[in-house]
N, C-alpha and C positions, 0 to 999 in steps of 0.2 A: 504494500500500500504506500503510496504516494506521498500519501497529508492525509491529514483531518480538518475539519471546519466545523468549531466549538463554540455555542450558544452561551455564554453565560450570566445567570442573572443575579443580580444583588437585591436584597429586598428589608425595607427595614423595618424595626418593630413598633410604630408609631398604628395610631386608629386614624383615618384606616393607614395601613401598611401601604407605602408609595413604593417603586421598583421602576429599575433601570436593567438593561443588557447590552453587554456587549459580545463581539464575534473575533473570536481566537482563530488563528489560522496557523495549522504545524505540520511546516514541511516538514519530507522524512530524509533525509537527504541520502546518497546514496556510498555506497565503500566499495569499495572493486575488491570483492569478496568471489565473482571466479571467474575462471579461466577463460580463455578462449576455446572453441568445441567444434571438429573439423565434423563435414559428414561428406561424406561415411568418414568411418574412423581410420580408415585404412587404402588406398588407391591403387589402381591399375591400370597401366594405361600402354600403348602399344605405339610405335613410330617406325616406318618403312623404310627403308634402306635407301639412299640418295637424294633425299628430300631435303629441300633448302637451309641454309640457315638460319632461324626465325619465326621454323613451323611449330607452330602450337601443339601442345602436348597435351594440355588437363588446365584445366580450370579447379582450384583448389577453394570451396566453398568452407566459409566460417563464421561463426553464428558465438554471442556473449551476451546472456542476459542480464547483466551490469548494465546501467543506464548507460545512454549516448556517449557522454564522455569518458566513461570508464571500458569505453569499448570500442569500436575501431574509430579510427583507418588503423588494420592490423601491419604487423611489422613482420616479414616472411624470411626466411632464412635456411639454404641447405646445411644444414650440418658434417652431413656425411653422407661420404656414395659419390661425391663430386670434384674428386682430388684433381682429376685430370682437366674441368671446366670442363662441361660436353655440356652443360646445361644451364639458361639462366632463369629466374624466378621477377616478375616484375612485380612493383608493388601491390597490383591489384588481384596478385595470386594465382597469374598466366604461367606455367610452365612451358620453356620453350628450348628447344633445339641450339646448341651453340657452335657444333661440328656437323660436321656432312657425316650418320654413319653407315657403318658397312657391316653385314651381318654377318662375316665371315671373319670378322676381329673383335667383336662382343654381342653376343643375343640377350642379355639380361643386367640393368640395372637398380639399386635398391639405393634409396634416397631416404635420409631421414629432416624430415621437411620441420620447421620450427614456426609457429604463430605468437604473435607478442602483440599486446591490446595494448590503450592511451591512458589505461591507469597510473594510478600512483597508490602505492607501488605495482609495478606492471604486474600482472600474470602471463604465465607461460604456457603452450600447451604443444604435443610432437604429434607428427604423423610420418607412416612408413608409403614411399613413392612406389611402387613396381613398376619399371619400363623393360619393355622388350619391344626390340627393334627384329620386324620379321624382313623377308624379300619383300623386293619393290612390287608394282603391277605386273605381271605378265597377263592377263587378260583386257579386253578393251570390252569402255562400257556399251552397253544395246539401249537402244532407245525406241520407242513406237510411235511410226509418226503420227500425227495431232493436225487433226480438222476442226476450225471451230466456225461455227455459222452463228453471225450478230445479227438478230433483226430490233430493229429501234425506228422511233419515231424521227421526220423530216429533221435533219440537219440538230438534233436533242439529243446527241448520245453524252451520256456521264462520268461514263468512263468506270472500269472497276477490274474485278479479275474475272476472267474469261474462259479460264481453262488449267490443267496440268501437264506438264510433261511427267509421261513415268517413264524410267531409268533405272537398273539395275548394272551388277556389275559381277562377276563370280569372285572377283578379292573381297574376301568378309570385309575388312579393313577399310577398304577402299572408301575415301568421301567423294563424293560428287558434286560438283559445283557447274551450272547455267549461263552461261555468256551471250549475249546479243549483239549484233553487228552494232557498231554503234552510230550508222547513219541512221538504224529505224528508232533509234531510242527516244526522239521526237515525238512517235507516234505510241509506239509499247515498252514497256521493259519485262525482263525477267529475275523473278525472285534468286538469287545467286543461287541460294542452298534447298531449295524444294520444290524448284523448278513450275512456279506457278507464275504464269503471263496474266500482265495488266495489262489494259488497253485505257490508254490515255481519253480524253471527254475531246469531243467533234469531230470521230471517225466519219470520214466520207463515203458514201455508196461505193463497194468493188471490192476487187479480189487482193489479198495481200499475202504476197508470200515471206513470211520470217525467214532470216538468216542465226537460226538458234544454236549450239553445242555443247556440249556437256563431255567435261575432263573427269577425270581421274585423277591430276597430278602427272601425270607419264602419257597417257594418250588421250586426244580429243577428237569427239565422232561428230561428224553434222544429223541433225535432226530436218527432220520434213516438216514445217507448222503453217498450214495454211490458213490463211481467215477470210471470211466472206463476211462482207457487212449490206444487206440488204435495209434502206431503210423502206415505211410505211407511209401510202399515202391515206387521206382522211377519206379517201371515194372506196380503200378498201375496206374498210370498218363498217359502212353501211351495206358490204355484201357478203358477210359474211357466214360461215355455217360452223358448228361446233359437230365433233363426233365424240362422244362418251364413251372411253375404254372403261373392261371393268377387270378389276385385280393387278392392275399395274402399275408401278413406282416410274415417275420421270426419270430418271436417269437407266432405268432398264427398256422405257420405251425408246431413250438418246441412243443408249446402248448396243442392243437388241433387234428393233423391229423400225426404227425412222426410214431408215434407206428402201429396205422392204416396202412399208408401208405407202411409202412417198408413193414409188414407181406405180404399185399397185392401183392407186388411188388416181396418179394421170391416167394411166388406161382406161380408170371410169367413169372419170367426170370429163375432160378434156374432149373438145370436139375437133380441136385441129391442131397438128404439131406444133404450131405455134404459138396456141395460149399458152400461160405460165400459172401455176401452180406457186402460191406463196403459205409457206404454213407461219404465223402470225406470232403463235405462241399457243406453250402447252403448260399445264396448271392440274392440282391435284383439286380436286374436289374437296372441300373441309370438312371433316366427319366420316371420311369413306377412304374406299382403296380404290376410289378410282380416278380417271383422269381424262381431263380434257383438252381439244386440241382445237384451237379457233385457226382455220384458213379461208382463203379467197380464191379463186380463180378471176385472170385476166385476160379476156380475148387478144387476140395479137392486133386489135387496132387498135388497143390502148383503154376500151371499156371492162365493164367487169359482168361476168356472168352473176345475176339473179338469185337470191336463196332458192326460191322454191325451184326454179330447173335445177339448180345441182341437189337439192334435197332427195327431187324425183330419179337423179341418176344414182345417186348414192344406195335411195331402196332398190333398185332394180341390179344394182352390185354388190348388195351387201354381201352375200354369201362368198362370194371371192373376197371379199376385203375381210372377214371372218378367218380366212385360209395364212391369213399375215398375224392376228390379233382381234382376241373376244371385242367386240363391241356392245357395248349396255345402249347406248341409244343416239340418236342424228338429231341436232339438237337446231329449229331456225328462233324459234321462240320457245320459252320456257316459263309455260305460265301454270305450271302443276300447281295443285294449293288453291290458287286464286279463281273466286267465283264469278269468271266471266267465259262468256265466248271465246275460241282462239281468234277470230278476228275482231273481235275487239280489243286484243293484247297488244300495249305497245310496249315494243322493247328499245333500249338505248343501250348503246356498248362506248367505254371508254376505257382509255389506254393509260396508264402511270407509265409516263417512258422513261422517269426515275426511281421506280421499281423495280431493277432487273432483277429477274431470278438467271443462275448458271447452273446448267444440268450436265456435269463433264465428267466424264469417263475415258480409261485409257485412249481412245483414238478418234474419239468426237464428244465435241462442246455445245451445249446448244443455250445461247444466251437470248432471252425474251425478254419483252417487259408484262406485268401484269397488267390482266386486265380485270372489270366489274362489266355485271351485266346486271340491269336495273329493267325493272319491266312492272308495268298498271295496268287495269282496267280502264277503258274509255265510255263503259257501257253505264 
């Protein structure tokens, strides 16, 4: 405990008895009564054969519950295990590399590492380092390449993360680190250490091909990261139709069944090679396992195909578009519940185009914005 904060009152013996009070305040001040407390108590940590001078080793965490001043900025010190310098320790408790080494002149060091707090009088506390230095890389990392499709509102994109690179490597040891050409860095960058792509706010319509890779330290592979950024016009929202999957998670439809499904779904709605097919954005249902997918179709002279014709085409195909993924319902309005006629339903649909959801899985991304669909009786 800290302090107390003491009420006190005085009262005297007069008719009637008159009284005062006052408020005592007692700090508890504090003694650097202990140590400093590494965790874990004990470390292990591994460093590859011809890796730089300056490579990071371990990070040495330390924890004193001595108040503030009785306790760090700690004071770090090798004791022992370090006669030769192969090794230095910064103040903030970086363990780092000070020789080039080579596995074939030592595979194991033991460090006895020392922590010292800002008390008075200081406390002490030790910990035991294990380093072993294995072979370098002989294997190069594999990487899968990454498609990611941005659909967003006219010329209002926000900008956020988009997608992952996944990367593996068969050297356990091995870190991996993401590098971006750095003309596009303008436009996106990449998270160095987990390989997760931003895209910066007022991506323009078109196709963008990354310049991405990803080391090991010893070898660097190119990665394939494509991005499509389609934006939305406002004539496509007023034609649009929803298709209700049931038992399916967005990112197993991204996953899974999008490429499928897509193609499947030109063959049915499409009347001439040249309309276009835009899927708008896909959305779980709240309360349910299912999911939704709002698209448009656009004639190739720049109009948009009608709900109720592609409703009509949609039933006359469902059973083949069944053969990709269940569908629970073809949705133009949705006015279950509400006690009016279907044409006396009116529906509105609007777009949060800084709402995005990202649906990314190993080798496609699929970044939407949400939508609401609001719908009344007129009757």
């Amino acid at each position: 405990i800290s302090g107390y904060s003491l009420v006190i009152q005085a009262r005297d013996s007069g008719i009637p008895p008159l009284s005062s009070s006052v408020t005592v305040n007692v700090d508890i001040s504090d003694v650097n009564d202990n140590s400093p407390v590494f965790t874990p108590a004990n470390y292990t940590a591994v460093i590859q054969e011809n890796k730089p001078v300056g490579t990071s080793i371990l990070q040495l965490v330390v924890t004193d519950k001595d108040s503030f001043h009785n306790g760090p900025p700690f004071t770090f010190t090798i004791l022992t295990g370090n006669e030769e310098e192969e090794f230095t320790l910064d103040p903030h408790g970086v363990l780092r590399s000070a020789v080039i080494f080579k596995h074939m002149v030592a595979t194991e060091y033991v460090l006895c590492v020392q922590a010292k707090d800002s008390g008075k009088p200081q406390q002490v506390s030790h910990t035991y380092v294990q380093v072993r230095v294995i072979e370098e890389s002989i294997h190069k990392p594999t990487a899968i390449p990454l498609e990611i499709f941005i659909v967003t509102m006219e010329d209002d994109f926000p900008g956020g993360v988009i997608g992952k690179i996944h990367a593996t490597d068969q050297d356990v040891y091995d870190v991996l680190t993401y590098t971006l050409k750095s003309e596009q860095k303008s436009l996106f960058k990449v998270n160095s250490h987990d390989g997760k792509i931003i895209a910066l706010g007022g991506l323009d319509n078109g196709k963008y091909i990354l310049n991405v890779s990803v080391s090991d330290g010893r070898f660097q592979v190119p990665i394939d990261v494509v991005v499509h950024v389609e934006q939305l016009l406002q004539e496509m929202l007023q034609n649009t139709v929803t298709i209700r999957f049931e038992n399916v998670s967005p990112e197993d439809f991204v996953g899974l069944h999008m490429h499928g499904f897509r193609r499947t779904l030109r063959n049915a709605v499409l009347s001439q090679k040249q309309d276009s097919l835009h899927i708008i954005s896909i959305q779980p249902v709240a309360g349910s396992s299912q999911l939704d997918m709002l698209f448009a179709v656009q004639m190739h002279n720049s109009g948009f195909y009608k709900p109720a014709y592609l409703i009509q085409k949609l039933t006359n195909a469902r059973r083949h578009l069944e053969n990709v993924i269940r569908i629970s319902a073809i949705l133009e309005k949705n006015c279950s519940g509400l006690d009016c006629q279907e044409q006396h339903c009116e529906q509105s649909l609007s777009i949060d185009s800084h709402s995005l959801m990202t649906y990314s899985t190993a080798r496609i991304s699929f970044v939407c914005p949400r939508f609401y669909r609001n719908v009344r009786c007129m009757c």
